[in-house]
C-alpha positions, 0 to 999 in steps of 0.5 A: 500500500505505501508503495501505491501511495508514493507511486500515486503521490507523484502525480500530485495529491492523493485523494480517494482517487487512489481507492477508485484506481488500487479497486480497478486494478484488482478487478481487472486482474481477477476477472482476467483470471477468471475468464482465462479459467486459471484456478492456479492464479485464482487462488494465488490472488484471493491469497494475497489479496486484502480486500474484503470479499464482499467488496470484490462481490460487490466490484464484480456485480457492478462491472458484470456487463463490462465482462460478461456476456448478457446471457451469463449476467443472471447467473452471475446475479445468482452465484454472487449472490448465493457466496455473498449470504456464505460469506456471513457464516464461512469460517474461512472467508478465502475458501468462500471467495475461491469457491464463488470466483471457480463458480463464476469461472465454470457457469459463466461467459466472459467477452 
């Protein structure tokens, strides 16, 4: 994080636009992950990523038309959904992730 924040720093002040780019990017990585069905990568990014995963569910549902084809979007809608009410009840909240992004990976269509 402070190697973001010194990388953001030199373009001026930092601000919450930094929230908007660091969230972007781990996006972006995953749902290339995801598309690509690489399992391997998968786990490797929900281990070391410190977002919490109702914020990565949530990142997914509100980009899904920008990734998804239109006929896998009410699938989606339904996987995000289902892991997201897991995720109060999971004792490991990583395994739940990986579960719903293999979910995501196998049942959906990226473009």
């Amino acid at each position: 994080m402070i190697n973001e924040l010194q990388r953001y720093s030199k373009y001026g002040e930092i601000n919450e636009g930094i929230l908007a780019q660091v969230s972007n990017v781990k996006l972006a990585e995953i749902v290339k992950h995801v598309a690509n069905k690489d399992f391997g990568s998968i786990r490797k990014w929900a281990a070391t990523n410190d977002a919490d995963p109702n914020t990565i569910f949530r990142s997914i549902y509100d980009n899904m038309y920008d990734v998804l084809k239109p006929s896998s979007i009410p699938k989606a809608v339904i996987i995000l959904a289902d892991y997201q009410y897991k995720n109060a009840f999971v004792a490991d909240p990583e395994i739940n992730l990986v579960a719903c992004l293999t979910e995501l990976m196998v049942e959906c269509e990226f473009v």
